[in-house]
N, C-alpha and C positions, 0 to 999 in steps of 0.2 A: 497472208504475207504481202498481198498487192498492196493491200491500205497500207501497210507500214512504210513501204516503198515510197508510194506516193507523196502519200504525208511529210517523207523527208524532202522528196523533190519539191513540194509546196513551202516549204520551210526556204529552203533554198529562194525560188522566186515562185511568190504568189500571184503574181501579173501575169501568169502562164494558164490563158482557159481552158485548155484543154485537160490540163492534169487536175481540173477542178471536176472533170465530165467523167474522167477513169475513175477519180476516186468515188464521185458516185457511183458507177456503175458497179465496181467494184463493193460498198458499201451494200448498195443494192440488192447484189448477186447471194451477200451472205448477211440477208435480212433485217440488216438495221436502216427501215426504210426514212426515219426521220432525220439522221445525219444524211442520208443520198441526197433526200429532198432539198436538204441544207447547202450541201455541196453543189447541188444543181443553181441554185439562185446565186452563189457566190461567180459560179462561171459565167452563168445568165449576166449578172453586171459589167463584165468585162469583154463577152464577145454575146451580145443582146440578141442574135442574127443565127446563132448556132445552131442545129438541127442534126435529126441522127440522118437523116434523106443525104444533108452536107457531108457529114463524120461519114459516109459508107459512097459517096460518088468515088470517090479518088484516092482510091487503096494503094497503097507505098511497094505490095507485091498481088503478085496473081498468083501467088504459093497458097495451095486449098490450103493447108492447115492454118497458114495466116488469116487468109479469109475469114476461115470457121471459126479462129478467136474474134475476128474483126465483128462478125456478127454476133459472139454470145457477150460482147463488148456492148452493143449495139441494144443488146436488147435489157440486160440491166442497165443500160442510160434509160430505157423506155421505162423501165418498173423504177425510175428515179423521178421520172417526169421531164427529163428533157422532152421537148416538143418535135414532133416528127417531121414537119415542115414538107 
């Protein structure tokens, strides 16, 4: 259901890196690693500098459960190939 999400929001504006980073991670998460890897290079182009060490400094809340998506977030960007930095 993420990807579909996503997908709409990238339809909407694809100039947006970060929802290129969910949907890989998301991709990722539910084993289609060659669209993740895809998805990872199109964010790669538009924020060159991205890193999951970045994506996890400066969490939006300090609510554990947020957290604990923030990091299984975190870790399909890593099984995508974002770089850890």
């Amino acid at each position: 259901e993420a990807v579909t999400w996503i997908r709409q929001s990238l339809d909407v504006n694809r100039n947006y890196p970060v929802a290129h980073f969910h949907l890989a991670a998301a991709l990722a998460l539910t084993g289609r690693l060659p669209e993740a890897q895809a998805a990872v290079k199109d964010g790669l182009v538009l924020d060159p500098y991205f890193t999951c060490r970045r994506f996890l400094a400066n969490p939006m809340s300090d609510n554990p459960t947020f957290l604990a998506a923030e990091k299984r977030v975190a870790d399909g960007m890593r099984a995508a190939g974002v770089p850890e930095g």
